[in-house]
Z-matrix of the N, CA and C atoms (Angstrom, degrees):
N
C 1 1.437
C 2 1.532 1 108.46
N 3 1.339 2 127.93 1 136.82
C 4 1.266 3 150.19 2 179.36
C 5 1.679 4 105.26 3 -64.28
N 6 1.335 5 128.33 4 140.74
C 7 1.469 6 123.94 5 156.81
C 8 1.262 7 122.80 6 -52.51
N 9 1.570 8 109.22 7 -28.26
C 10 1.617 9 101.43 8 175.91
C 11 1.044 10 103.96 9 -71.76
N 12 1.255 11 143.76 10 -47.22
C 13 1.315 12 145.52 11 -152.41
C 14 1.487 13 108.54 12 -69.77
N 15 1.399 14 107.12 13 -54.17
C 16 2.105 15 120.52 14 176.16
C 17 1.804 16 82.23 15 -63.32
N 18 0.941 17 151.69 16 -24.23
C 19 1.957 18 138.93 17 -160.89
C 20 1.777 19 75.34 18 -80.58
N 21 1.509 20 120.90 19 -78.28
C 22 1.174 21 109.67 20 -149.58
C 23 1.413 22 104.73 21 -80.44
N 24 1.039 23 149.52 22 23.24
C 25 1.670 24 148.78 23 -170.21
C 26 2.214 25 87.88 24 -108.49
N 27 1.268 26 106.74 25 -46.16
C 28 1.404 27 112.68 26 -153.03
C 29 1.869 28 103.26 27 -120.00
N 30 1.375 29 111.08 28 9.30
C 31 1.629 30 101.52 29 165.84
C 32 0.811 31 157.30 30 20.13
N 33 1.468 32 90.44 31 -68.42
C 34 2.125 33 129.37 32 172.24
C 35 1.067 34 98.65 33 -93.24
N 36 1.190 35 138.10 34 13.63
C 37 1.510 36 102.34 35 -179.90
C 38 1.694 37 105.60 36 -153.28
N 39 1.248 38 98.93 37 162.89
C 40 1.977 39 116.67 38 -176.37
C 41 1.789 40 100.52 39 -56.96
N 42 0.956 41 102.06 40 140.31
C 43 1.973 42 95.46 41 157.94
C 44 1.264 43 105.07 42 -144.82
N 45 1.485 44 118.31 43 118.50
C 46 1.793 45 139.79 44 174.97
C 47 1.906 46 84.62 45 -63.05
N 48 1.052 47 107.31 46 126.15
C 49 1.325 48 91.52 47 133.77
C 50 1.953 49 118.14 48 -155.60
N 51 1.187 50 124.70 49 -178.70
C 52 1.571 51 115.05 50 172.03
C 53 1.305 52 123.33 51 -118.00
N 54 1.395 53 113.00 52 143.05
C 55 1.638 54 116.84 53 171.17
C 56 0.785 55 124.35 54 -50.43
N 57 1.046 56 158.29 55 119.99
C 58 1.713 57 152.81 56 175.01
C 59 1.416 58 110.90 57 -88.39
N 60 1.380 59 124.54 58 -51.83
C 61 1.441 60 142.01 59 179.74
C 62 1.498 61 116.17 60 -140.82
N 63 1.255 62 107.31 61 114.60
C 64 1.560 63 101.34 62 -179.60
C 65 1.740 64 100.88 63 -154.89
N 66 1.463 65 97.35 64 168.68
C 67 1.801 66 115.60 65 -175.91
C 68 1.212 67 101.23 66 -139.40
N 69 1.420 68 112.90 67 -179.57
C 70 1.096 69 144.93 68 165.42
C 71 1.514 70 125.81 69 -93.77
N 72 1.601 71 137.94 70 106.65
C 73 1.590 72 131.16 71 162.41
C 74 1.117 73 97.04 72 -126.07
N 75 1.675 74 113.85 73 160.04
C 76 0.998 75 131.82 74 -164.24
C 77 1.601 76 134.58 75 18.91
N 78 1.372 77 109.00 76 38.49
C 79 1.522 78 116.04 77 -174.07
C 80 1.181 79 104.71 78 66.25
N 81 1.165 80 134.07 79 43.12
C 82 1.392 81 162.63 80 143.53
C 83 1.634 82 144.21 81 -97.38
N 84 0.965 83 136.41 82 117.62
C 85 1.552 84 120.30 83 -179.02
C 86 1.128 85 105.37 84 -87.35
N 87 1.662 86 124.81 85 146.94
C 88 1.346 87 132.48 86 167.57
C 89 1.529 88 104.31 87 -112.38
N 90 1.181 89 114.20 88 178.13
C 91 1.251 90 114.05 89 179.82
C 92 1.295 91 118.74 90 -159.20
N 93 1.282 92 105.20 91 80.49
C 94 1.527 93 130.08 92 -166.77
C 95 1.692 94 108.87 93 -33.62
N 96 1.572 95 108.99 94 -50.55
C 97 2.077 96 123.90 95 -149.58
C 98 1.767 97 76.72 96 -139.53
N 99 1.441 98 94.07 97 130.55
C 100 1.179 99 88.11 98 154.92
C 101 1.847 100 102.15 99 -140.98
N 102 1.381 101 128.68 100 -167.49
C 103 1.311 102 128.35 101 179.69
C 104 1.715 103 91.82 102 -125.89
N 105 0.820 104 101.12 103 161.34
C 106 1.327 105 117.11 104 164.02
C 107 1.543 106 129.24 105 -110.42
N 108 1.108 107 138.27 106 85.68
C 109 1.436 108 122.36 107 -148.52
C 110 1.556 109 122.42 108 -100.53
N 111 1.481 110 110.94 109 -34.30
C 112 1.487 111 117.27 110 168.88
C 113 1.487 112 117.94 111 -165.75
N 114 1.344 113 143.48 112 140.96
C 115 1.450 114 155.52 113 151.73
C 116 1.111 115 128.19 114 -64.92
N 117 0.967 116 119.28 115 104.57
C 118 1.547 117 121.32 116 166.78
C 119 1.374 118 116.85 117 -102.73
């Protein structure tokens, strides 16, 4: 599932989640894998 998609599924609410795999572009972090861990 896409971040946009969990943004508009979960709106209202907090989401924990963890990086799994990520870098750096343009003085930026990306974040290739992430986990999803809980909603609040």
């Amino acid at each position: 599932m896409k971040w946009e998609e969990v943004r508009k599924m979960y709106s209202e609410k907090w989401i924990l989640f963890e990086a799994l795999e990520a870098h750096s572009e343009s003085e930026k972090r990306v974040m290739v894998r992430k986990q999803y861990l809980t909603i609040f």
